[in-house]
N, C-alpha and C positions, 0 to 999 in steps of 0.2 A: 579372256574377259576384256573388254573396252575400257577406255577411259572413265567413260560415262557410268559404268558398272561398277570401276573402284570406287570412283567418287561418293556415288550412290550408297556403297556399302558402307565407305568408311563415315558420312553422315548418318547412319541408322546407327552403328555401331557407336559414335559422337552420342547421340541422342540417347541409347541406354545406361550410358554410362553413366549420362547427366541424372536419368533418373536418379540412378543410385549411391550419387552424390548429393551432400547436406547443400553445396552451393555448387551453382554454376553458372559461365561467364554469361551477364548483360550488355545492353546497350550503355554506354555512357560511363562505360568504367570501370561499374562498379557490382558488386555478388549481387544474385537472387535468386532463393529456395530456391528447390524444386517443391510443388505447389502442394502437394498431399501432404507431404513428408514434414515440410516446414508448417501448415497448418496444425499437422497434428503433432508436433513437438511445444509449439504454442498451444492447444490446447490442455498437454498435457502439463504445461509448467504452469499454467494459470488453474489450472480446476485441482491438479496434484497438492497445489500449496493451502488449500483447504482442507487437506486431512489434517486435521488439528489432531485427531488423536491417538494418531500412531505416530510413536517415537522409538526412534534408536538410540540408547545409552550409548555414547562415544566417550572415553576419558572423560566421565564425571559431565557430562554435557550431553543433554538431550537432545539428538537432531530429527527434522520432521523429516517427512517423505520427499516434501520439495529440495531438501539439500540434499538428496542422494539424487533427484532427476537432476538437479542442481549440478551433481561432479558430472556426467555424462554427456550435460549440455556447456562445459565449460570453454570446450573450444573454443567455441565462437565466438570467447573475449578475445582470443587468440587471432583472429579471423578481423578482429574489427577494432584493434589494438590503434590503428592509424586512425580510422576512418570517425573514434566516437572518444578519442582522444577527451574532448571539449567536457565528457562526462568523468571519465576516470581521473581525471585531476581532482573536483570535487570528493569524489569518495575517496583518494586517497587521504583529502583530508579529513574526513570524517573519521577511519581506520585510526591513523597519527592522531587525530583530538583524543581518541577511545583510548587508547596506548599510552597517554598522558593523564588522561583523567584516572583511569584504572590504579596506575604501578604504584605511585606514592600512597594509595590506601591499603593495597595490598602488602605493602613491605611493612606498614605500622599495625595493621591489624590479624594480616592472615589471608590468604586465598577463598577460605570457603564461604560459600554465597556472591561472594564479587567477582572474583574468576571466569564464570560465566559469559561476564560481558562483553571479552575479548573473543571468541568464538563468534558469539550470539551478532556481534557487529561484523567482521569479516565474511561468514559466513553468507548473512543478510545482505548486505553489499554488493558480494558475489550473485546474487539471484536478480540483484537489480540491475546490476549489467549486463547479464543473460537476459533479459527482460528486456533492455531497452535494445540490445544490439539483434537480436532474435525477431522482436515483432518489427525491428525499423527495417528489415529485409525483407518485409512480406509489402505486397503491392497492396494499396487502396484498400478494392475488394477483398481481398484477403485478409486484413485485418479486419475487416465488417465482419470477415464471415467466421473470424475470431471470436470477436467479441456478441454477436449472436447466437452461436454456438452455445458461450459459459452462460447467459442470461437462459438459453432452453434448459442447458442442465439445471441451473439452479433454481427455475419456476417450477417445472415438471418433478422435479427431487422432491422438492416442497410440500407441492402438493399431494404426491404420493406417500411421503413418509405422514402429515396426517393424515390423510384418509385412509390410507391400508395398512400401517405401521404406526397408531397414533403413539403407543406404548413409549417408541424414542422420544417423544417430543413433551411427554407429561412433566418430567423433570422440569423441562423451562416455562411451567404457568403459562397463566392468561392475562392479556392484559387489554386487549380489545374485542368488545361484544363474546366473549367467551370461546375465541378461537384461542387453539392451542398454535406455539411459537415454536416453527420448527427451527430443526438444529444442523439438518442434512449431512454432511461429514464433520463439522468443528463439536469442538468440544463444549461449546453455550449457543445459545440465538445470540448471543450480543453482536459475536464475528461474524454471523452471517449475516447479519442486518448492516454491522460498516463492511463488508465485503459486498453484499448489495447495493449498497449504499454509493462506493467507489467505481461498482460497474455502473448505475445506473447515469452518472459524472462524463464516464467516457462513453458509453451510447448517447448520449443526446451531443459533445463535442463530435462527433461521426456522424452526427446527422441521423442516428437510430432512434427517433422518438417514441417509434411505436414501441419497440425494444425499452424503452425506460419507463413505458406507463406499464410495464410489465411488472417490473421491477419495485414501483411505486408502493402497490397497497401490500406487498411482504414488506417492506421495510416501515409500512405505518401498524400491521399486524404485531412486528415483535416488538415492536415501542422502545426502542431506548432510545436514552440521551443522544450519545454522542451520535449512531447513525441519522436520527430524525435530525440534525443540526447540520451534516452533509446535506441531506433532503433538500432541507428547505434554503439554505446558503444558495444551492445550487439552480435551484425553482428562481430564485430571486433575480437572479441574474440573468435567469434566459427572457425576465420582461423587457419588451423592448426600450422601456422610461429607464432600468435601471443600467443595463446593461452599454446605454450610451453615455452613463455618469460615473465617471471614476471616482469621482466622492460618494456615489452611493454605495458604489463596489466596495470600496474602503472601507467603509462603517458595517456592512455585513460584517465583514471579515474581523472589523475592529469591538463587533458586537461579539463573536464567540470567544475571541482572545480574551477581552475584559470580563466575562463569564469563565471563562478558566482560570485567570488569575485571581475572581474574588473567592472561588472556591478553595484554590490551593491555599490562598492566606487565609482565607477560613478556618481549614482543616489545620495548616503550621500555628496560627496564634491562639488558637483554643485551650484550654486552663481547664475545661469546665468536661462533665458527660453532658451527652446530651440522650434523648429516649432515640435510640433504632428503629425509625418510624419508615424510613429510604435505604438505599444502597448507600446515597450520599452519605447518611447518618452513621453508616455501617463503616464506611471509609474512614470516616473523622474520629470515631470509638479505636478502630484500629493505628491510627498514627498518634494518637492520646495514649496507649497502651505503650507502643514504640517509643516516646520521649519520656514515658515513667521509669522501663525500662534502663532507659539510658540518664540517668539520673536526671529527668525533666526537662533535661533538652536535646537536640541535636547538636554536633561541632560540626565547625567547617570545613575539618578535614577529615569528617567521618566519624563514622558513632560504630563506637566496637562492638556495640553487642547485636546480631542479626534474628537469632530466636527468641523469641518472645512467646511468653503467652496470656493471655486476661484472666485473669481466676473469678473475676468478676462474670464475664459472660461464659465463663468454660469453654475458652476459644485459643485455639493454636494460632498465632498470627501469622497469615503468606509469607514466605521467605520474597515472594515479588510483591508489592506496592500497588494496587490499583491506578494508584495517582503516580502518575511518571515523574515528576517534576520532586515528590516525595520522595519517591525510591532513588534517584540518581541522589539526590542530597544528603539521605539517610545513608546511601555505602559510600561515598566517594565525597562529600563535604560540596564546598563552593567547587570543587573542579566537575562534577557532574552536573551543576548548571550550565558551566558553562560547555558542557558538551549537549547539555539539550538547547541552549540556545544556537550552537553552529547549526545542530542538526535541524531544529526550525526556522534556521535561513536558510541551509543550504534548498531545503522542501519547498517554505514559502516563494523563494525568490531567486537564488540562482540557478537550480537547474531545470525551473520553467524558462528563466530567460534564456539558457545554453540553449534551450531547446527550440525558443525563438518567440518565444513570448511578446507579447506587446498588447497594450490596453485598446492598441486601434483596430485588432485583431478580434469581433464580436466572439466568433466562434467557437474561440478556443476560452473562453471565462467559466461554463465547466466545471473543466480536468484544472485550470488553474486553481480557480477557487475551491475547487477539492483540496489538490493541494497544499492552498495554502492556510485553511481552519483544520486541519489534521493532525499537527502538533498543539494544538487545543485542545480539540475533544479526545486524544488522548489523556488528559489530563481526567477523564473521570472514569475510562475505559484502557488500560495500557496496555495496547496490541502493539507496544515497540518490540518485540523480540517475536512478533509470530512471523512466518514466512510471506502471509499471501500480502500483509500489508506492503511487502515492497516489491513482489512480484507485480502487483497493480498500479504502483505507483509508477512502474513501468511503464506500462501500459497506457497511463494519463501522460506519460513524458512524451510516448510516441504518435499519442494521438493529437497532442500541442504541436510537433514536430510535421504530421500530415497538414493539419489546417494551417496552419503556416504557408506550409507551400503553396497551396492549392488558391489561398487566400492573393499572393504574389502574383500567381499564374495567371488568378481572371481579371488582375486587376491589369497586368501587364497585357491581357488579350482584348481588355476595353481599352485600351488605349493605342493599340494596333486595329483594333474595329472586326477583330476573329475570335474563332471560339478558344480556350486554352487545353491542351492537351489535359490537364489534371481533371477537367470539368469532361471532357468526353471519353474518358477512362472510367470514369465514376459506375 
C-alpha cells in the first residue's frame, strides 16, 4: 500500500470517527458538533423540557425529564469550562445567593416545602449551561434549523392534539372565538403559551419571521397574561420608530415591571376578600388566606406555617405561590427577595451583556427584551422552577451571542468594502 493509500485511509478512518464523536476539531480553535448528532441533542434538550408532566421523585424532589437528558448532556460543561467561563461565574452566583437565602429559613423553621429550592436552583442552572454551551457549538444554520424544528413541533402538536385529540385540551377552556387552548406535552396552556411565546423572541432575533408569525396566533389563542405581554413587548420593539429609541425600549420594559409590581402590592397589602371574578382574584384570595394563617402577616425571615387551607372557599392552598415574588417572601422572608432581585438582574442585564448585548445592536432587542420582562410576568405566572424556562433562556442567550457577531462582522466588511464571512454562511 502507497503513501497515498494510508493517507487516504487513515483520513476516512479520521472522519468516522468524528462522526461519532459529540465534538470534533474546527477551524479557529475551537469544538464543533458533528451536525446530526448535535442538532438532535439540541432538539431533544429544548422540546424534552416541555414534558411538564412526567416527573421523577428523587429524594423528596421532583425531577422533569429534561434533568435526566440534562445528566447525559452534562459533559459539555465539561467541554466548555474555559471557553463560556464569562457565564458560569454568574450562575455560580445565583447557586451561593440560593444557599444563602434558603439555609437560615430552613434551620428556624424546618426543611419541608423550602428544601426544594436548593435542587430546584442547581439543577435548573445546570440545563442553562447545557443550553447555552450546546447550541453556541452549533453553526448559524444549525441553530436556524434548531429553532425551526421546535416551532414545527409545536404548531403541528397543536394543532393536532385539537383537531384529533380535542379531549387533552378541554380541561384548559376557551378564551378566544371558542377555540379550545391546547396543552401539547405541559401540564396547562399557560406554559405553552410563555414557551411560545420565548420561541417566537428567538425566531424573529434569527431572522425567522415567518417562523414567529407561526407562533403568533397560538399564543393569542390561549390568551394569557404573562405570554401575550412577551408578544407584544417583543412586537414593539422590532418597529423600526422604537427599536431606534432606547427610552422607548426602556418604558416597554418599565411598563411590565410596574405592572408586576402594582400587582404584587396588591395582592401583599390586601386586608380585605375580594369576589374570584380572575385568576388574579384567585391569587390575592390565596395569599389573603396565607397571611391569616400566619397570624395576618408575613415575617421577614419567613413565615412558619406552609399548609394552609381556606374553609371559606374549601380550598387546599399550593404549597408553590403563583406570584413568585410572594412565594420567595412567604418561605424565606426579605432573603428570597433578595434572591429574585439577583436573579432578575442577573436575566435582565448581565448575562445578555456577557453575551454581548448592546442597545446599538437592533437585532438582537428580541431575545433581550424577552429576557428582560420575564422576571415580571413571572410574577403572575411562576414558571421559576420549570425546566424549559431556562433551557430557552438559553437559547435567547445564544441567539444575542450570534447577532452580535454577525452584527461586527458586516459592519467590519462595510468598512473593508467586502462581503463578511457571517453574512455568506447564513
Amino acid at each position: 500500500m502507497g503513501g497515498a493509500d494510508v493517507a487516504q485511509t487513515g483520513n476516512l478512518v479520521n472522519d468516522a470517527a468524528n462522526r461519532f464523536r459529540f465534538y470534533r476539531s474546527g477551524g479557529g480553535g475551537h469544538s464543533v458538533p458533528a451536525d446530526g448528532f448535535a442538532i438532535g441533542c439540541a432538539l431533544l434538550l429544548i422540546l424534552g423540557s416541555s414534558l411538564d408532566r412526567l416527573t421523577i421523585d428523587a429524594v423528596g424532589y421532583s425531577l422533569y425529564v429534561s434533568h435526566v437528558v440534562g445528566l447525559f448532556l452534562a459533559p459539555v460543561i465539561l467541554l466548555g469550562l474555559a471557553r463560556y467561563s464569562r457565564y458560569i461565574s454568574l450562575v455560580a452566583l445565583l447557586i451561593a445567593t440560593c444557599f444563602l437565602a434558603v439555609i437560615p429559613a430552613i434551620a428556624m423553621f424546618g426543611a419541608p416545602g423550602r428544601v426544594s429550592y436548593l435542587p430546584q436552583i442547581v439543577s435548573n442552572v445546570t440545563l442553562l449551561l447545557i443550553s447555552v454551551i450546546l447550541l453556541s457549538s452549533l453553526r448559524v444554520s444549525q441553530l436556524r434549523r434548531v429553532v425551526k424544528g421546535s416551532v414545527w413541533v409545536v404548531i403541528v402538536g397543536s394543532v393536532v392534539q385539537v383537531l384529533i385529540l380535542p379531549a387533552a385540551s378541554q380541561n384548559s377552556g376557551e378564551r378566544v372565538a371558542g377555540l379550545l387552548r391546547p396543552v401539547l406535552f405541559f401540564a396547562e396552556a399557560t406554559w405553552l403559551a410563555m414557551f411560545a411565546a420565548m420561541l417566537f423572541a428567538a425566531a424573529l432575533t434569527l431572522g425567522l419571521n415567518g417562523y414567529a408569525l407561526l407562533l403568533a396566533p397560538l399564543i393569542v389563542v390561549i390568551f394569557t397574561r404573562s405570554a401575550l405581554a412577551i408578544l407584544i413587548a417583543v412586537v414593539l420593539v422590532c418597529i423600526p420608530a422604537v427599536r431606534r429609541s432606547r427610552i422607548a425600549i426602556l418604558l416597554i420594559i418599565g411598563f411590565c415591571w410596574t405592572f408586576a409590581f402594582w400587582f404584587v402590592y396588591r395582592a401583599l397589602s390586601s386586608v380585605d376578600r375580594v369576589k374570584a371574578v380572575s385568576s388574579l382574584d384567585t391569587r390575592q384570595l390565596d395569599i389573603l388566606a396565607v397571611k391569616n394563617a400566619n397570624g395576618g402577616s408575613l415575617s421577614w425571615t419567613g413565615s412558619p406555617i406552609l399548609s394552609v387551607y381556606d374553609p371559606l372557599r374549601a380550598r387546599v392552598i399550593p404549597g408553590t405561590s403563583n406570584v413568585l415574588a410572594f412565594d420567595l417572601f412567604w418561605k424565606f422572608g426579605l432573603a428570597g427577595l433578595i434572591l429574585l432581585g439577583i436573579w432578575a438582574w442577573t436575566w435582565c442585564w448581565l448575562l445578555p451583556r456577557r453575551a454581548g448585548a448592546r442597545f446599538g445592536t437592533p437585532s438582537i432587542l428580541p431575545a433581550w427584551v424577552c429576557l428582560a420582562v420575564l422576571p415580571a410576568v413571572v410574577q403572575l405566572n411562576n414558571a421559576f422552577g420549570r425546566p424549559w424556562l431556562w433551557v430557552l433562556a438559553g437559547l435567547l442567550l445564544v441567539s444575542i451571542s450570534v447577532q452580535c457577531k454577525e452584527y461586527e462582522a458586516q459592519r467590519r466588511s462595510e468598512c473593508l468594502g467586502k462581503p463578511s464571512n457571517a453574512t455568506a454562511n447564513r
